[in-house]
C-alpha positions in Angstrom: 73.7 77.8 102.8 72.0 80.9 104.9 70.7 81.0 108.5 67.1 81.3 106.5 67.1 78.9 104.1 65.8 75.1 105.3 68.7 72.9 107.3 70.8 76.6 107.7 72.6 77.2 111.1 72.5 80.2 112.9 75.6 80.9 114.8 74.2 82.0 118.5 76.7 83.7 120.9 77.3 81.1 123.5 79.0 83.1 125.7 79.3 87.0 127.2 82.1 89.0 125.9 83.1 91.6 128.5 84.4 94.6 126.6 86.8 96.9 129.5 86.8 100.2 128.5 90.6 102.5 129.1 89.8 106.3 130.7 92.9 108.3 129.4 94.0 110.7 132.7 92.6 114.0 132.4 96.1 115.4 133.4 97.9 117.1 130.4 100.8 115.2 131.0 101.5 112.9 128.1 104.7 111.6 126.8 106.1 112.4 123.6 107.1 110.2 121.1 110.0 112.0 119.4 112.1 114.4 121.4 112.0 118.2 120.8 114.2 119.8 118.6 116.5 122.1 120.4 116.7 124.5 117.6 113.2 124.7 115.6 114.0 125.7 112.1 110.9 124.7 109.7 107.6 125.9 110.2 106.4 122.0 111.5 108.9 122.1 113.9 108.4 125.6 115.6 104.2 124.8 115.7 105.0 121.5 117.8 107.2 122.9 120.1 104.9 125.3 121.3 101.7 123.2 121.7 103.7 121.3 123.7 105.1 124.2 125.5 101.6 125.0 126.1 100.9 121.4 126.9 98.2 121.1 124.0 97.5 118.3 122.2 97.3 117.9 118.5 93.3 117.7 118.7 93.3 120.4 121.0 95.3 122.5 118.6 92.5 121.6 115.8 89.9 122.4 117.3 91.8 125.8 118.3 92.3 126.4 114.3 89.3 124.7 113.2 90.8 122.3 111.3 90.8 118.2 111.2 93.7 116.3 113.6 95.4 115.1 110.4 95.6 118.7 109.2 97.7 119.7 112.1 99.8 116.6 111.8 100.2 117.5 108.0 101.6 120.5 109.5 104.0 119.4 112.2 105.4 116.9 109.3 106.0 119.5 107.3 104.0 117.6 104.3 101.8 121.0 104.1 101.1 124.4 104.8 98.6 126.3 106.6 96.2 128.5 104.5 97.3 132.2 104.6 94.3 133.1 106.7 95.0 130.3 109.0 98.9 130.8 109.0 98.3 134.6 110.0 96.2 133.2 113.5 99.1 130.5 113.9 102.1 133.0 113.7 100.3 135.4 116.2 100.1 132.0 118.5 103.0 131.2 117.8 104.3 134.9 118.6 102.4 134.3 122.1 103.9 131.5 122.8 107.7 131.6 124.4 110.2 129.2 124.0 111.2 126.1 126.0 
């Protein structure tokens, strides 16, 4: 049986739902979920030690490399690649970048 239909209920809020909304410090500090690796081998690994280095966040490197968050998460996995026009602006950021 619908709302519109003869004898139908409609189910009417009956009371106000106060929805709190969480502000994320603008700080860069944030806390990492996996600890560094001390001596980056793969590709994944030497890309996420120097955003953080460079206290960048994954989105922040995305938007840096115009690509989507879960592209650069693909990347720091190790599940893909770059492109070789993107992985020629990476290794020259990656160049810039020194180590922890």
């Amino acid at each position: 049986m619908r709302c519109s239909e003869p004898g139908g209920m409609a189910l009417l809020g009956m009371y106000h739902r106060t929805i709190y909304t969480v502000q994320r410090p603008q700080n860069k500090a944030f806390l990492l979920r996996k600890p560094l690796p001390a001596d980056p081998v793969s590709f994944g690994e030497r890309f996420r030690v120097a955003r953080v280095g460079q206290g960048q966040t994954q989105r922040e490197m995305a938007h840096k490399f115009h690509v989507s968050l879960s592209t650069v998460k693909f990347w720091e996995s190790n599940r893909t690649l770059p492109s070789a026009a993107t992985l020629e602006r990476i290794k020259i950021f990656l160049n810039e970048v020194k180590p922890l």
